[in-house]
C-alpha positions in Angstrom: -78.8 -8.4 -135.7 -77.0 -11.5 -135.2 -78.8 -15.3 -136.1 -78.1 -18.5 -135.3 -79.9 -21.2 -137.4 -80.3 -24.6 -136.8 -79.0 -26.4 -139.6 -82.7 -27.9 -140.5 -84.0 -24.5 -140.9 -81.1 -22.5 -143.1 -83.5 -22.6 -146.1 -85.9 -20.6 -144.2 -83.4 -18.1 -143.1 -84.8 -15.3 -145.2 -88.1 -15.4 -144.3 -87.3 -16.0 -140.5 -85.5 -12.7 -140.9 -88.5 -11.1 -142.5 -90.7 -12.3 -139.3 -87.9 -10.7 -136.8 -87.7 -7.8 -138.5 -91.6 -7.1 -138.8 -91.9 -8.3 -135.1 -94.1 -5.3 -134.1 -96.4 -5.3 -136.8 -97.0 -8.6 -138.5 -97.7 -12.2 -136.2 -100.3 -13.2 -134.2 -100.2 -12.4 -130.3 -99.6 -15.6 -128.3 -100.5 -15.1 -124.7 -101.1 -11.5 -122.9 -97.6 -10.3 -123.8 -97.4 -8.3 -120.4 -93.6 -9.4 -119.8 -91.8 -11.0 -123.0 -93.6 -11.2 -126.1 -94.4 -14.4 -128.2 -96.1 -13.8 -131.7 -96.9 -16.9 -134.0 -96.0 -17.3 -137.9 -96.7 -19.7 -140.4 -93.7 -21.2 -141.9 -94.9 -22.9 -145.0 -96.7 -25.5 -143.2 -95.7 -24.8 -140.1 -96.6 -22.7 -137.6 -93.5 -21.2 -135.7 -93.1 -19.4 -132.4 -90.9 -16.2 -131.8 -90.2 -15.2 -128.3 -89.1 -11.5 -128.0 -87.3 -10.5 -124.9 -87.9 -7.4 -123.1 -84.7 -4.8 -123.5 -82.6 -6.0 -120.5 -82.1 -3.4 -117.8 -78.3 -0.8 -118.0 -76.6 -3.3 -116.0 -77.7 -6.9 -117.3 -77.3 -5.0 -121.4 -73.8 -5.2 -120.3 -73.1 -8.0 -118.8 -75.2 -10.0 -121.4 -72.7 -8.2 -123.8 -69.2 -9.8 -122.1 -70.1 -11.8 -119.1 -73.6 -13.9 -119.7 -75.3 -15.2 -122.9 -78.6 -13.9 -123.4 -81.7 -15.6 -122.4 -82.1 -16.4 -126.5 -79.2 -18.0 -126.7 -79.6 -20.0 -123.6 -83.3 -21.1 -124.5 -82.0 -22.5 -128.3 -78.9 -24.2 -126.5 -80.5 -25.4 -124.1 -83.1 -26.6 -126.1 -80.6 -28.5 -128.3 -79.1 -30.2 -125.3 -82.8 -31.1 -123.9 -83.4 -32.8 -127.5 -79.7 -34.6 -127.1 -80.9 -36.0 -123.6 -84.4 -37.2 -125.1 -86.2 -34.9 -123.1 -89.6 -33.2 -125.3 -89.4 -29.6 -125.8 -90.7 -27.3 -129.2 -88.4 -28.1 -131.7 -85.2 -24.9 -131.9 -84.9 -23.0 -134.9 -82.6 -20.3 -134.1 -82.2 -17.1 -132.1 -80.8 -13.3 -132.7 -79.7 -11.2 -130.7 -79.2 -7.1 -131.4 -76.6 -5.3 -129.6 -75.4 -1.8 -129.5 -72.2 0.1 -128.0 -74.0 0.1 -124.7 -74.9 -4.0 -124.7 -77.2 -5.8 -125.9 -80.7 -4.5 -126.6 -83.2 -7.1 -128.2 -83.3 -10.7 -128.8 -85.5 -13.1 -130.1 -85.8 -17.6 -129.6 -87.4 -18.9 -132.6 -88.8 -22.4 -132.2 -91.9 -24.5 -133.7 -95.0 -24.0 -132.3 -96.3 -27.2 -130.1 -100.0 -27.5 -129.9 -101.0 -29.3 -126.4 -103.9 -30.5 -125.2 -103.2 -29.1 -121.5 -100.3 -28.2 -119.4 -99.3 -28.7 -115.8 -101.8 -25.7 -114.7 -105.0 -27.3 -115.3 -104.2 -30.5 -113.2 -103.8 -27.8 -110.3 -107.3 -26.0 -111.4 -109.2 -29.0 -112.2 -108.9 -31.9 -109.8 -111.9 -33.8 -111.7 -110.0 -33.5 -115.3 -110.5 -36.5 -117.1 -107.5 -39.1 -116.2 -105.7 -37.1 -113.5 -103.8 -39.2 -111.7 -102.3 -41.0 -114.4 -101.3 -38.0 -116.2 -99.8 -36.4 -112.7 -98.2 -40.0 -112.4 -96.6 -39.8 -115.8 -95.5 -36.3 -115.3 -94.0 -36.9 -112.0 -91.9 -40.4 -113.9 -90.9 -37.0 -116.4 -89.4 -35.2 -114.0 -87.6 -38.2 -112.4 -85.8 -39.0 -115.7 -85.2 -34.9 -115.6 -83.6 -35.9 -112.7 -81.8 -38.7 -113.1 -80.2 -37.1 -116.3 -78.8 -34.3 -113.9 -81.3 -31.5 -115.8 -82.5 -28.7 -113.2 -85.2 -26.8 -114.6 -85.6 -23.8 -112.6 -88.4 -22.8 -113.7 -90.4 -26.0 -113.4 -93.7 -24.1 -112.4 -97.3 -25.1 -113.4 -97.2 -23.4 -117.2 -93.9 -24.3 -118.9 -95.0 -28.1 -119.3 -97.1 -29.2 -122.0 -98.9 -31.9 -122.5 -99.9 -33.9 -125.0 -102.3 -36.8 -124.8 -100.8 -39.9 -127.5 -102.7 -43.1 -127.9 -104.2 -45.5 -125.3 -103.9 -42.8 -122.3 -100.0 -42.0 -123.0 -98.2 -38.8 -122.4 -96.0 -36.9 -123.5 -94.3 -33.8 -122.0 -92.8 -30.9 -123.1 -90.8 -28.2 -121.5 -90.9 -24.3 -122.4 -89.2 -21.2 -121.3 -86.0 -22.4 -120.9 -83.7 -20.2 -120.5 -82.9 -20.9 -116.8 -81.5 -24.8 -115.9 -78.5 -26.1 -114.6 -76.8 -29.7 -115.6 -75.1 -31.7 -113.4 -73.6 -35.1 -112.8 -75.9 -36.4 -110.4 -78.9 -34.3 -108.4 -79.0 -35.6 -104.6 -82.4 -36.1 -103.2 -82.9 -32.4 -101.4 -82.3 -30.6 -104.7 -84.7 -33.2 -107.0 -87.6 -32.3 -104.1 -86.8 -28.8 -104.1 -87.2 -28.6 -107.7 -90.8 -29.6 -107.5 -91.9 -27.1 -104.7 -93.4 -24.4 -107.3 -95.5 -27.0 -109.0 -98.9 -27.2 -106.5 -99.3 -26.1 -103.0 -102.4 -29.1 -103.2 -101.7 -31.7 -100.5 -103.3 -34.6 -102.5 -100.9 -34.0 -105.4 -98.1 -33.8 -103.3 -99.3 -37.0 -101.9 -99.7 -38.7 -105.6 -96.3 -37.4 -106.8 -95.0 -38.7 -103.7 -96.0 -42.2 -104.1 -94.6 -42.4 -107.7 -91.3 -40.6 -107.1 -90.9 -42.9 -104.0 -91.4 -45.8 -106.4 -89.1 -44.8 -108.8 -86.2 -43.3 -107.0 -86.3 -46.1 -104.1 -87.0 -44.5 -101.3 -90.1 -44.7 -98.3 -93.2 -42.8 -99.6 -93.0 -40.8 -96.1 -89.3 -39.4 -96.6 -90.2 -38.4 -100.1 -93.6 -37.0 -98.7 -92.4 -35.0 -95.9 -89.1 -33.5 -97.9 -91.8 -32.6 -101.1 -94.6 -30.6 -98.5 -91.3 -28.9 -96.8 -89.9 -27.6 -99.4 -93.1 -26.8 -101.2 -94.2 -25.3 -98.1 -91.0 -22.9 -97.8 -91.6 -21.7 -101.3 -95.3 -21.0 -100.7 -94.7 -18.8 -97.6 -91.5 -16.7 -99.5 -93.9 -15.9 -102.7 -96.9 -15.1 -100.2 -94.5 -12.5 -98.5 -93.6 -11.4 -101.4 -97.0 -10.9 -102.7 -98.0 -8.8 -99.2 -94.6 -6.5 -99.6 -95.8 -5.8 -103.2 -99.1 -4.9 -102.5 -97.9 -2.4 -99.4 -95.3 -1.1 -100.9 -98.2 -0.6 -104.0 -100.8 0.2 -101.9 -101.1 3.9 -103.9 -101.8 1.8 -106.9 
């Protein structure tokens, strides 16, 4: 098994082993675990979050060997660069990554465990939750900084923000599963709108989000309005489709 630490962790490098390599049997189940699987440890007085990756399919074991990093390594670098930029996510404590002669097999992103109040998901599920359109406002000024820093989270979907309420009805916001973005120079205004299409398919938080990103970015609230519902539109029919060929091509299920 190969580890990388970050530098503020190498004290705890033999106990973070320990937790890795008692994965299956020690830690407390975080979430249902159907896809990867994220266990919680306490670290001294912390308590500290190890995602474990499902073994990659023949074809990815390779290339993750010699042509891609691992999801691991991506999340913990790209956690670092988020940090760099002054964007919130769990702070990185390493990764490790197993391979064999046929690629690579498991791997593991160890990072501290954030405790939130809420995430992006319950402003979808709960219209009346207490302060909504200021938090939806504040997350929609996140993304815009996101944005304007060239950061493409592609997997900016109602679960992998977290919230946390601060004092005098401040917010702070925190991204998780990371391991998919792209950086770039500059983000032109189709890709920023596309980037938000997974986020609600709610008309009256498209119109909210709207208003602020028009604010911020300069632009008339209906051009940022009608580009946000397209986009958000096109992405709600593709995963319904996909949803109706699952369950035919399922039906014996």
């Amino acid at each position: 098994m190969k580890y990388i630490f970050n530098p503020s962790f190498k004290s705890f490098e033999k106990q973070i082993r320990n937790f890795v390599n008692n994965f299956d049997t020690t830690g407390i189940l975080f979430g249902d675990g159907q896809r990867n699987k994220i266990k919680l440890f306490d670290l001294d007085d912390t308590t500290i979050n190890i995602k474990s990756f499902k073994i990659p399919n023949v074809i990815n074991q390779v290339a993750y060997k010699y042509f891609r990093k691992s999801k691991a390594r991506r999340s913990y670098e790209y956690a670092n660069k988020l940090i760099e930029n002054g964007i919130g996510t769990p702070q990185p404590i390493a990764y490790a990554e197993n391979f064999k002669l046929s690629g690579l097999e498991k791997s593991f992103y160890i990072s501290e465990h954030l405790q939130s109040h809420l995430t992006f998901r319950e402003l979808v599920l709960e219209p009346d939750y207490h302060d909504h359109e200021n938090i939806l406002r504040q997350f929609t000024k996140f993304t815009f900084d996101l944005h304007e820093k060239g950061i493409e989270f592609l997997d900016h979907s109602p679960g992998n923000t977290l919230i946390r309420k601060e004092a005098n009805n401040v917010y702070s916001f925190y991204l998780v599963d990371l391991n998919r973005m792209n950086f770039h120079e500059t983000m032109d205004f189709d890709s920023r709108m596309k980037n938000l299409n997974r986020l609600t398919p709610k008309i009256e938080m498209l119109a909210v989000m709207s208003d602020e990103y028009a604010k911020l970015y300069g632009k008339e609230y209906d051009t940022v309005f009608t580009k946000m519902c397209f986009y958000t539109n096109d992405f709600q029919t593709k995963f319904h489709r996909k949803i109706a060929r699952k369950k035919k091509l399922l039906f014996w299920r």
